[in-house]
N, C-alpha and C positions, 0 to 999 in steps of 0.2 A: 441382648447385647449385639448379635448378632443384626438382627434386624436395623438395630440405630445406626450401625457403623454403615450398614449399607445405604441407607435414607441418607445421612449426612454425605454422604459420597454423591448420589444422586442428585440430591440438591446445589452442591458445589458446581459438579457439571452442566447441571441445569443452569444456573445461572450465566457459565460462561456461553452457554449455546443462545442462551436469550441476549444476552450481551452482542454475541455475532449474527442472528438474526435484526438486531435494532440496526445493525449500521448497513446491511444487505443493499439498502437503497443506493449508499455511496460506494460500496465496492463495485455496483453492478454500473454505476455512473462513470465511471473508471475507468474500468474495465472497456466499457462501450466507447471511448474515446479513442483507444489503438487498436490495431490490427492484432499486435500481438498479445499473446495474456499477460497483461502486467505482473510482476513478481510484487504480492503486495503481503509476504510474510508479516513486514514490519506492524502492519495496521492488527494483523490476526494475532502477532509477541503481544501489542499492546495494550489490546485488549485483555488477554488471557491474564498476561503480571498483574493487572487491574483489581480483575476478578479474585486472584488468587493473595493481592498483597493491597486490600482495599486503601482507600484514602482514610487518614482520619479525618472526618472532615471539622468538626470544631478545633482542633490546632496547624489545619492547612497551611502553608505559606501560599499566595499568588502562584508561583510556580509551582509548586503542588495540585493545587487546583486547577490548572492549566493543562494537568495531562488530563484529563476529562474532555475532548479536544470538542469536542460538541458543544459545549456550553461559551456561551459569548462570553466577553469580559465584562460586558453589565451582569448575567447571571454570577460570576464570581464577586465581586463588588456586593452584588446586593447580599450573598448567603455572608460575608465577613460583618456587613451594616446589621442583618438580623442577628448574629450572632452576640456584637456589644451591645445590641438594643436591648435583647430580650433573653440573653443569655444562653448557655450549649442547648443544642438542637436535640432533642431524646429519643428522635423516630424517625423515620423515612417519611413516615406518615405528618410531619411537621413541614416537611420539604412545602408541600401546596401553598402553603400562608405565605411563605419567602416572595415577596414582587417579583412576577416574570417566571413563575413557576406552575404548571399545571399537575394535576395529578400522574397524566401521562410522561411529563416529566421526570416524574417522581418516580416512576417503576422505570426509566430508562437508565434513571442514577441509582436506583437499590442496588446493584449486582458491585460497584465499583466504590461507596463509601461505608465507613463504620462509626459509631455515635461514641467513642471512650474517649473519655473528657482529658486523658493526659498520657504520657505517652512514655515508654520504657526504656528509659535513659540507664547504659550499664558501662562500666569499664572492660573489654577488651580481654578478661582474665582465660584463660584456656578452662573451666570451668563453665562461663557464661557460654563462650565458642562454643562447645558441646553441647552444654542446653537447650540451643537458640537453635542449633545448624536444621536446615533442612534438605532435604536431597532430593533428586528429582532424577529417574532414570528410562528412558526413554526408546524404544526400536519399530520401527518402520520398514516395512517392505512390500510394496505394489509389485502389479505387471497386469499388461495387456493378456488376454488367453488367446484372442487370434495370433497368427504367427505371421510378422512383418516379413515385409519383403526385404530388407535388410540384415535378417535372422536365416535367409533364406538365398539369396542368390550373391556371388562375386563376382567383380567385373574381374578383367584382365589383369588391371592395375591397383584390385582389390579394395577402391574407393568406396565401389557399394554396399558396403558391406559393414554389420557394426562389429566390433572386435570382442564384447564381452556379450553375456548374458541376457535373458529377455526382464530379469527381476531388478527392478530399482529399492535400494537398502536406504535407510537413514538411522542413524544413532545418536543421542543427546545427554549428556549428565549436565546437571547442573547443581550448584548450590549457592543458599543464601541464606546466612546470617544475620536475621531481622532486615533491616534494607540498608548496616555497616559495608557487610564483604559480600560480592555475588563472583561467581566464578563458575566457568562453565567449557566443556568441551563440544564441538558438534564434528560428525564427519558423514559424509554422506556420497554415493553414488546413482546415478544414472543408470536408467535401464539404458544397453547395449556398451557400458565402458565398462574395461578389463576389471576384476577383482583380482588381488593377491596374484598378480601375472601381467606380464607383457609393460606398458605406460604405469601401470598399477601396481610392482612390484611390494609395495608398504602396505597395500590394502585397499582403502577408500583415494575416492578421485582429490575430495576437499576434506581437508581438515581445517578449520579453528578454531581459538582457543581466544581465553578475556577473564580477565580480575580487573575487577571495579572494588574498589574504596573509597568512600562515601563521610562526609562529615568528621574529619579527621583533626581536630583545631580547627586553625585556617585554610583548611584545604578540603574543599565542597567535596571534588570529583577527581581519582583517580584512578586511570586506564590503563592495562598492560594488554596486548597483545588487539586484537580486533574489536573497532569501533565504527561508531558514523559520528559525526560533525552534522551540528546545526549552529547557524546566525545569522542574526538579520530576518529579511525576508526572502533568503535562498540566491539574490545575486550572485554571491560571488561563491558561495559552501552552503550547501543543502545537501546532505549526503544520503537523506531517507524520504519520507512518503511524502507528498504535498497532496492533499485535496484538489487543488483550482477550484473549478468551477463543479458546485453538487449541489441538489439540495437542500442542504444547510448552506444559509448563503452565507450568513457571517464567518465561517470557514474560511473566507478568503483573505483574511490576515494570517498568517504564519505568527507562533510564538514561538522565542527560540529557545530551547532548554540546554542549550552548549552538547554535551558530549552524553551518548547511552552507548552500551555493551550490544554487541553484534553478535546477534542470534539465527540470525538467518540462513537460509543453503544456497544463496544466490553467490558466487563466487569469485565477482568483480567490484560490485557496487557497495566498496566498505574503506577504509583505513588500516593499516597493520604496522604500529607502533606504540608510540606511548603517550599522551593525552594526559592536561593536569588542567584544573581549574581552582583559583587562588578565591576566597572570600576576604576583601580588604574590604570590608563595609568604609565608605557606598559602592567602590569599584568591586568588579570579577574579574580578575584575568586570568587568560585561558591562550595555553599555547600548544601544540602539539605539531610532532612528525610520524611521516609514516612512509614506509618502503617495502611493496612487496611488487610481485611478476604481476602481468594484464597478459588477456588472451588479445589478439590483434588480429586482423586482416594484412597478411603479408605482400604487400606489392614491390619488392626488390629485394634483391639477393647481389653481394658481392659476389664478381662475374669469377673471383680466386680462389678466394676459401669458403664460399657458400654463404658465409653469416648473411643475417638479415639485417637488410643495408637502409629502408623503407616501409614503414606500414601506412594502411590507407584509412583505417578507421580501430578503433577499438571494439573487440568481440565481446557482447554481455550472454549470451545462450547460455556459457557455463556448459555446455555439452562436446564432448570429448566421446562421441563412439565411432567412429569413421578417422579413418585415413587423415582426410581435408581438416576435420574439426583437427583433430589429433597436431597436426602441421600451423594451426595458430594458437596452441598451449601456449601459457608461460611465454610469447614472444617479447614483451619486452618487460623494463624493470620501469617501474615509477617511484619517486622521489616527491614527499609532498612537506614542507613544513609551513606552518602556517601562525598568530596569535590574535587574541582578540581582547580589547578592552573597554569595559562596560558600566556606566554611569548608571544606578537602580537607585530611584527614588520612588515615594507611594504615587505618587502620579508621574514619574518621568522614568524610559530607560533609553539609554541612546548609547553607540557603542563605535567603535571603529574595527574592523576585519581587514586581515594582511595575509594573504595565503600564495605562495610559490613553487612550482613544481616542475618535474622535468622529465623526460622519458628520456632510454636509452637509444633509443633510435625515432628517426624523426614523422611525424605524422604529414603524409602528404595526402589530402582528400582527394584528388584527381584534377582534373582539369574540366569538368562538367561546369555549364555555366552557373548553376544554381550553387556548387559547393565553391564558390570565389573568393569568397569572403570567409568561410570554412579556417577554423584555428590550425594552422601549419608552425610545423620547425619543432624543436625542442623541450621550449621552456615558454614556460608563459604565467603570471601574477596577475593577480586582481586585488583591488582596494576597496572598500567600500565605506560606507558612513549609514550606518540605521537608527531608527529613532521610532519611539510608539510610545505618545503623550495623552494623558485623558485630562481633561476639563469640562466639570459635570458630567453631562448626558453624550458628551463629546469625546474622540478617540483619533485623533489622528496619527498616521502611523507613512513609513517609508522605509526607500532604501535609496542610495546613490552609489553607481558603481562603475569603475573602470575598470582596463584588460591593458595589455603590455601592448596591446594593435593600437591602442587610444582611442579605442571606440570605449561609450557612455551607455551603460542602462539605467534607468530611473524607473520605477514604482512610489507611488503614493497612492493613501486613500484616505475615508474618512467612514468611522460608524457613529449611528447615532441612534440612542435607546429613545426613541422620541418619549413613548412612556411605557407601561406592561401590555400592551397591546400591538405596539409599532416600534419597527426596527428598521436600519435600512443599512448599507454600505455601497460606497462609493469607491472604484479605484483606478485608476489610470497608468499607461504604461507604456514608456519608451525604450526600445531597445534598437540601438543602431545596429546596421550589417557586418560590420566587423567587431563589434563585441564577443571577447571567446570569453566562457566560464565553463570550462571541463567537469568542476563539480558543484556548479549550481544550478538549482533545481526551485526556479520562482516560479510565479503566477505567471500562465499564457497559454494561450490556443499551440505553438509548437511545443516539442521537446526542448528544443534548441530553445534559450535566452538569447534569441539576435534578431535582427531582419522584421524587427515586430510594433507596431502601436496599436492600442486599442484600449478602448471603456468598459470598463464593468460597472455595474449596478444592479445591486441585489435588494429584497423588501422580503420582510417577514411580518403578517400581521395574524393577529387573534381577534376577529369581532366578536365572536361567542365563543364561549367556555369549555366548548368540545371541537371547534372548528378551528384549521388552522391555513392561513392560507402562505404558501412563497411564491417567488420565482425569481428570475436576474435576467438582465439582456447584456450581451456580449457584444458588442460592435469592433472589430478588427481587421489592420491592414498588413499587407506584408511587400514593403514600399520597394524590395527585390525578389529574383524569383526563387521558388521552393523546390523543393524536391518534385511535387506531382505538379507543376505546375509552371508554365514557362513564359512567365511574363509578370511583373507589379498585381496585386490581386488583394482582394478584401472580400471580407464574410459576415456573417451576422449569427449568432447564438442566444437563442430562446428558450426558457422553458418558465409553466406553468405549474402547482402543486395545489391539490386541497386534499388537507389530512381531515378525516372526521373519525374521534375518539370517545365516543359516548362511554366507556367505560374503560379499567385495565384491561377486560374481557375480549372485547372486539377494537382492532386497528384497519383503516381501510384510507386510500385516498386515491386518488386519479391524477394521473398527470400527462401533461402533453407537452411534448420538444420539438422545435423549429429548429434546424442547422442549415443556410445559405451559404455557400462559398460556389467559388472557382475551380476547375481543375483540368488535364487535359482529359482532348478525347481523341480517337480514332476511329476515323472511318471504317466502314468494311474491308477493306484491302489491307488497311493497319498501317498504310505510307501517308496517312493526311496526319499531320497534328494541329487540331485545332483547340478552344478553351471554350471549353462550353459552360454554361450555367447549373448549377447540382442545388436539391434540394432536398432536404433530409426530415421526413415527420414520423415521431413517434404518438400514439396514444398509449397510456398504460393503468390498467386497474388491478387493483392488488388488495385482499382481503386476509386478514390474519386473525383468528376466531381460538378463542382458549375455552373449549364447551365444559373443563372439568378439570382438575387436577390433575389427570394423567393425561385427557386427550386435546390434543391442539391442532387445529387443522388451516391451510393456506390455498388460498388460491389467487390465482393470473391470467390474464387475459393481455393478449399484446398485440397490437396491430401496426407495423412500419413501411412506410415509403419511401423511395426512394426514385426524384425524377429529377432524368435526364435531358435538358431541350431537345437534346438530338436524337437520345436511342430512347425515348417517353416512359414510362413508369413501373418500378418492381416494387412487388407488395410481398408483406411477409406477415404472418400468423403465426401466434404464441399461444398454448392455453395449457395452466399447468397446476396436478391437483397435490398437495403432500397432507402428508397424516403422520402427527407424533403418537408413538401410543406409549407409556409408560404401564409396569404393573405394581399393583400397589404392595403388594403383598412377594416380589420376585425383584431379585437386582438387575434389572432388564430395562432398556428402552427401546422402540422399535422407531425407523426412522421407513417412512416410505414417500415413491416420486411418482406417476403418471403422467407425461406432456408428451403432448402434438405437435409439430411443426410445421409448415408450408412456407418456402418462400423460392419467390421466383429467381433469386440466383445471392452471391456473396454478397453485394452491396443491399440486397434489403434483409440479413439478417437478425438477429433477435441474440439478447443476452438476458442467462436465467442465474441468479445463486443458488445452490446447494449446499443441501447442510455436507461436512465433510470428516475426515477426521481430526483430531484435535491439533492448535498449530499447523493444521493447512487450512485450505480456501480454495472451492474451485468455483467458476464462472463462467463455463463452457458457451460460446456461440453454436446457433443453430442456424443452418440454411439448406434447400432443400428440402427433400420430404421427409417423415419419418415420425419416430417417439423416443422418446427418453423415459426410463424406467430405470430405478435404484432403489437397494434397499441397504439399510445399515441398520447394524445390532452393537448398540454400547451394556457391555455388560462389567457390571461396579461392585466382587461378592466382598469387598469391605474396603474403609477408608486408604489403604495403602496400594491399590490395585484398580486398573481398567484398563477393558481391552475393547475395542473397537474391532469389527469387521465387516466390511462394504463390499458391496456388489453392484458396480452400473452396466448399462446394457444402451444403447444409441444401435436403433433400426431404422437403416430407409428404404424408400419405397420404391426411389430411381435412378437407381445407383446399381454396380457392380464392383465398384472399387471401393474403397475406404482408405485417402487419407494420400499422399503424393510419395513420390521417390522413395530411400528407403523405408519409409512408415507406412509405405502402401500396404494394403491386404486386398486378396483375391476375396468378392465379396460384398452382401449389403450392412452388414455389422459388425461394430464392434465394441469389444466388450474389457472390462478391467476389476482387478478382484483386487482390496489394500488390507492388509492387516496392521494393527499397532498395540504397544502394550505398554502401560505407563503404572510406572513403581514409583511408590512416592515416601519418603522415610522421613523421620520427624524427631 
């Protein structure tokens, strides 16, 4: 007995680990797009609920089948067509025969559907409640073991300095009652902010909180306490993760699921109210508010009573150890109501989006020429109109949207299942310079939805049966100036893909990425500003090898450039070896990393995933010399218990220092130790 509980454990995990290795490719795509680490909890919640609360897939709805975000809308189409043709699906191992399905398909979808032909329809009795509930309980706690320089020294005015502890904590409950009632608390801190003392009097730095009720009569979805907002195609509200541009090209439609439960430690980028979505077959309407504090960049202060009179941008870091961070807590209050109404037919849904909101104090960007057109004052609405229509092999899809400035963004595209072999999409996109959407989050080379035109087009083919080929070219203009960039300017975005999958056993494929744009530069004296030409090339090869039920091994090789007309060419070198070992006979798995780095400075750095602990994600940049070494031990002694423990380690070769201001360390390494413990009740 013994031994089963801990197998079935194993394998649960196992699956969600494979589930977050399939999508590696896109989080490291991501990733490599900004500077900073993207906070991409949402994509790692989504998978994991997936894993852990599979799809039925023979009584799917469309929307259902739509959180498998990888599968194009022809692959959902076609699995609804086999299903009345030929009756419920009995295996995973049926998936291949579905048009547009490969077998490697087929092991990407195992971890996330289940084959039970009908589905557990109960009344609400405190009875059923108890039966059904499950629990889920949750703690987290990292740190660095070198000692930062902000652990370590105070200025005068004691800025340098972090106020709390070098241990960052995270704690999670959740439950869910079949997928009727989910409810969930999270609170969490930072390494260096106060616990149970000083800014932190309560304890944790974040807390939130969320109950979700689900298919209640007429009423799909609803939300009490912390949420995100999705519709449309993100013009105007997109409140969580967008793909853009990855290799999964057909990704680049957005579906909108209306409202999901907010699970994340990120501590800006959410809703905190109350959220309702109506099922009036064929319409949905869906309306919600929300009001809680944003952290800000404070640029004025009443000259009498000190209030803060001006802020210049809103803070997402979520970090509160320092004086300065400390000083843009909680600076202002937001205000967001918004509703949306949605026309759902088998081939039509098109909707209209109204969202309103207002800060307590006004947002002034500066006066920099590039932030001009930058959303100012108070309050500011967007409108929009979406639509995403199929006819046959055909999908066209859009959005149109305006802002209280009267400036206009437009998206439109088009996909097309030419047949099981060929795919393609098309999409275009305009966004004027005064277009503001605070919380929208569409398709485009900036952050910002303004200041933008440019074409997509993506291709997915299969000429053989184990071969798979992609890629997209991005052409884009930015018809005023940017932040890095001080003048009209355009770029171009490339990449290339070939998967080759001769079995589940071995996954391998190469890819290559072109990025051209604009940007400035300075001379050696750093008083010239002039706009030099930049060009960005990736090579990447990547092998993933399963020799045995217990052993799985990986490897990478990465080579990037990055040339300048003016200061000529930096190169950078990836190479990186991991080894899963499981035992077969012990509740044990062993997680280990070996990589090398080289590169001649930050712009030609290199992005690697790692496996991590569960419900995180990390994706560390490399630059410089050095290695990357980790090892992690998930240990599972029976189905209601696992605990993770990691250990990373980052050496370099030419260096003394580690890491800037107060996160500096005296030193060529640095190192980080996490443990986690996850109780699971049933």
């Amino acid at each position: 007995m013994f031994m089963l509980c801990f197998q079935q454990s194993l394998k649960a995990q196992d699956s969600i680990e494979n589930a977050m290795m399939s999508m590696q490719e896109i989080m490291t795509e991501i990733a490599s797009r900004s500077d900073d680490q993207m906070n991409m909890d949402e994509l790692t919640e989504n998978l994991i609920n997936l894993v852990q609360n599979p799809i039925q897939i023979n009584s799917a709805t469309n929307d259902e089948l739509g959180k498998l975000f990888w599968l194009s809308e022809f692959q959902i189409q076609n699995i609804r067509k086999y299903i009345v043709s030929n009756g419920t699906l009995a295996s995973i191992y049926e998936i291949p025969y579905i048009e547009g399905f490969s077998e490697t398909d087929a092991k990407m979808l195992s971890p996330f559907v289940m084959f039970e032909i009908t589905r557990k329809e109960y009344p609400l009795t405190p009875e059923k409640v108890l039966h059904n509930s499950r629990h889920r309980l949750l703690f987290r706690s990292q740190r660095v073991i070198e000692k930062q320089k902000g652990f370590k020294v105070e200025n005068q005015d004691g800025s340098g300095c972090f106020k709390g502890g070098p241990f960052g904590t995270y704690f999670r409950y959740s439950l869910r009652i079949d997928n009727k009632i989910l409810a969930g608390i999270t609170a969490g801190n930072d390494a260096g902010e106060e616990f149970f003392t000083g800014s932190n009097k309560n304890g944790f730095d974040f807390y939130s909180f969320y109950l979700q009720v689900n298919k209640l009569k007429f009423i799909k979805t609803l939300l009490i306490g912390d949420y995100r907002a999705y519709f449309g195609q993100g013009l105007s509200v997109w409140s969580g993760f967008n793909f853009g541009k990855s290799p999964i090209v057909m990704s680049s439609m957005q579906r909108n699921p209306g409202f999901s439960r907010y699970q994340s430690s990120d501590e800006n980028i959410f809703f905190r109210g109350s959220a309702l979505t109506f099922d009036l077959k064929p319409f949905e309407v869906s309306c919600w508010v929300s009001r809680h504090r944003l952290d800000a960049n404070i640029s004025g202060r009443d000259t009498l009573t000190n209030d803060i009179s001006e802020v210049s941008s809103l803070q997402t870091s979520g970090l509160h150890s320092t004086l300065s961070e400390l000083a843009d807590e909680d600076a202002i209050n937001s205000t967001v109501a918004g509703s949306n109404i949605t026309l759902v037919k088998p081939n039509l849904r098109t909707g209209i989006t109204a969202v309103y909101y207002t800060y307590s104090e006004p947002l002034e960007p500066g006066n920099k020429p590039y932030s001009y057109y930058f959303f100012s004052g108070n309050s500011n609405f967007n409108v929009s109109c979406d639509f995403r229509y199929r006819a046959g092999n055909l999908i066209l899809f859009g959005e149109e949207a305006t802002s209280k400035s009267h400036g206009i963004a437009l998206l439109n595209g088009i996909q097309s299942y030419v047949n099981s072999r060929l795919s393609f999409t098309i999409l275009s996109r305009y966004y004027q310079r005064n277009y503001s959407a605070m919380y929208g989050n569409a398709f485009g080379e900036n952050a910002r939805n303004n200041n933008e035109t440019g074409v997509f087009a993506g291709l997915e083919c299969k000429p053989f049966k184990y071969i798979t080929l992609s890629g997209y070219m991005d052409v884009f203009k930015f018809p005023w100036l940017t932040y890095s960039v001080d003048m009209p300017s355009s770029g171009r975005d490339f990449l290339a893909q070939i998967n080759l999958d001769p079995n589940t056993r071995l996954q391998t494929y190469l890819q290559y990425r072109c990025k051209s744009k604009e940007d400035n530069f300075s001379d050696e004296n750093g008083d010239k500003n002039i706009i030099a030409s930049i060009k960005q090339e990736r090579i990447r090869y990547n092998l993933s090898y399963t020799a045995s039920d217990n052993i799985t091994v990986r490897s990478r090789l990465e080579r990037s450039f990055y040339k300048n007309e003016y200061s000529g060419t930096r190169k950078g070198f990836y190479l990186g070896q991991d080894v899963e070992f499981s035992m077969a006979k012990l509740p044990f798995r062993l997680y280990l990393r070996y990589a090398l780095f080289d590169t001649d400075d930050y712009n030609s750095r290199v992005y690697a995933y790692e496996n991590d602990l569960l419900y995180t994600f990390s994706i560390p940049s490399f630059y410089d010399k050095g290695s990357r070494e980790y090892v992690m031990i998930r240990y599972s002694p029976s189905s209601h218990i696992d605990v993770w423990l990691k250990y990373a380690i980052t050496q370099y070769t030419n260096r003394e220092t580690v890491g800037t201001g107060p996160y500096e360390i005296d030193g060529n390494r640095k190192s980080e130790i996490k443990l986690q413990v996850l109780l699971k009740l049933y």
